[in-house]
N, C-alpha and C positions, 0 to 999 in steps of 0.2 A: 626478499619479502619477509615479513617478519612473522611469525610462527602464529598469530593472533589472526594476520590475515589468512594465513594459509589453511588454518583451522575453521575461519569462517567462511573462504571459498567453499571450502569440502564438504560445510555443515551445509549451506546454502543445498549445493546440486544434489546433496542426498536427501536432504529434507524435501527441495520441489519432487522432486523422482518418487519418493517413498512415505514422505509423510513423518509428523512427531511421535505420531502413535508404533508405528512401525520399523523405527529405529532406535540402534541406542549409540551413546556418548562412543561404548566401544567401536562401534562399526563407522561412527563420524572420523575419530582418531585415526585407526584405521587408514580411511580415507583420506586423510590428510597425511598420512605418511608419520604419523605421530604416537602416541600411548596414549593408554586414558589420561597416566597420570597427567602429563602433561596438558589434553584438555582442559584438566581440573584446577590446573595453575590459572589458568584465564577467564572462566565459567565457573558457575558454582553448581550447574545441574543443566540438564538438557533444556530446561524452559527458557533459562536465560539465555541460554547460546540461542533458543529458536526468536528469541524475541533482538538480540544482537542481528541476526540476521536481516528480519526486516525491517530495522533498522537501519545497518550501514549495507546490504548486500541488496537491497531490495531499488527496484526504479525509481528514480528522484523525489518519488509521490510527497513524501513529507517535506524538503525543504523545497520543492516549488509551491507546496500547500504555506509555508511561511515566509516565504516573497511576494506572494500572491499581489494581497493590498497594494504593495509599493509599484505596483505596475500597471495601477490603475490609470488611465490617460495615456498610456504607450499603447501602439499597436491596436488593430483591431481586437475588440471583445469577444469576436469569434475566433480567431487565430489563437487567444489565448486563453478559451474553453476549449477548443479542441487541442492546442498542447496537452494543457490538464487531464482530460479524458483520455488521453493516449499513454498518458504517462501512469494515471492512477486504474487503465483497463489491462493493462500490463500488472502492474501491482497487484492487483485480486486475481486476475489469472494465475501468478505465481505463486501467491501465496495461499491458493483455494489448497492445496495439501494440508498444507499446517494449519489454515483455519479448520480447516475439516476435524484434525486431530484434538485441535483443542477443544474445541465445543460437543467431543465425544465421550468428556469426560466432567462433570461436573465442579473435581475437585482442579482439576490443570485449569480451568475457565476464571475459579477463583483463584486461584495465584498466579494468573493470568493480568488478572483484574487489579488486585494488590499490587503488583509490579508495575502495571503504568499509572497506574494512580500514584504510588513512590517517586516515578519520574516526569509526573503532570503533562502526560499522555494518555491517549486513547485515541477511539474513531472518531469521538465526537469533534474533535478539533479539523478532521477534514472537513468536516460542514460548517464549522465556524470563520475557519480559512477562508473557505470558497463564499460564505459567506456575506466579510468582510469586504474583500477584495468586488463584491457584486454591489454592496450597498457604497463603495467609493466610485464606483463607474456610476451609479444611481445619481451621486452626486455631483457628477459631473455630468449629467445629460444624457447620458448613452448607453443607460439604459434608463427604460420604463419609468415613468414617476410612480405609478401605481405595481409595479411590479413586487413581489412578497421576496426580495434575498434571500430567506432562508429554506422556505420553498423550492424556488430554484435550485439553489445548494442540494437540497435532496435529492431531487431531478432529476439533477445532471451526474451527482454520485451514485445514486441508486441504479441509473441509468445503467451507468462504468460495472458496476457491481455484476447487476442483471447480465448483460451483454460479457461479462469474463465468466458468467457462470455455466449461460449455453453453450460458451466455445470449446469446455472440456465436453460439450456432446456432441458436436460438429463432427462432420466425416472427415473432414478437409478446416487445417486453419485458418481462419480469417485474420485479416492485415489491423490491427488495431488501431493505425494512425487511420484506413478510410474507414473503420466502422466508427472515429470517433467523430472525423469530419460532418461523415452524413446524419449522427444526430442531433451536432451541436447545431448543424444547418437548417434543421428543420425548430429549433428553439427560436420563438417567439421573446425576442427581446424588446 
């Protein structure tokens, strides 16, 4: 495996475990079986590695968010909102540490910001994805002629959001494929 991966394995489970605020580059390294320096050959500071992470270490959320559309007229519409919910209630679940940690800090939030805007990302584009992919089912009959896509897009992500938020308050974890089941079941398509 190549030292890039290994590094971002290691960043991944310390970061979900402990958070961005809570660790450093050293203790990622570390954890990787690595040096700093060596972290530093492939990262240029802890935000980039944390933003690498939910990037490529994080659950499908974003390239099923950019397939989305093209699968508009396959499968059921619910089948494949509740994939997305499952995929993107896992995603906020995982990554509630490091959002935690960024938004703790004013100045990590802007160069937070600055960096996916650099790489013409952000959240907003889960909602434009889901979007998308809602208003081509729209156009195809299946869903609502009057139904609002973007609306929905909110919905059903804010939904995902909410629902990975309580489950770091749960006594017991919950199954995020049937929590994702039973709310897309109960949307009014």
């Amino acid at each position: 495996m190549a030292t890039r991966d290994v590094i971002l394995d290691a960043a991944a489970r310390v970061l979900r475990e402990r958070g961005l605020a809570n660790v450093t580059t050293k203790e990622i390294a570390r954890a990787a079986g690595f040096s700093e320096a060596t972290l530093y050959k492939h990262f240029r500071d802890k935000l980039e590695l944390m933003v690498a992470v939910l990037h490529e270490r994080a659950p499908q959320f974003i390239p099923l968010l950019q397939t989305l559309p093209a699968r508009a007229g396959t499968g059921s519409v619910r089948e494949i909102l509740a994939e997305l919910a499952t995929v993107c209630i896992t995603f906020y679940r995982d990554g509630f540490p490091m959002f935690a940690s960024i938004f703790s800090d004013p100045a990590i939030v802007a160069a937070h910001r600055e960096r996916l805007r650099a790489q013409r990302l952000g959240p907003h584009l889960a909602n434009e994805g889901l979007a998308a992919y809602l208003r081509a089912e729209q156009a195809l009959g299946r869903i609502a002629a009057d139904a609002d896509p973007e609306a929905l897009a909110g919905l059903v992500l804010g939904a995902c959001f909410q629902h990975a938020f309580i489950a770091h308050f749960a006594p017991e974890p919950r199954d995020d494929k049937e929590a994702a089941a039973a709310f897309i079941a109960q949307l009014r398509l």
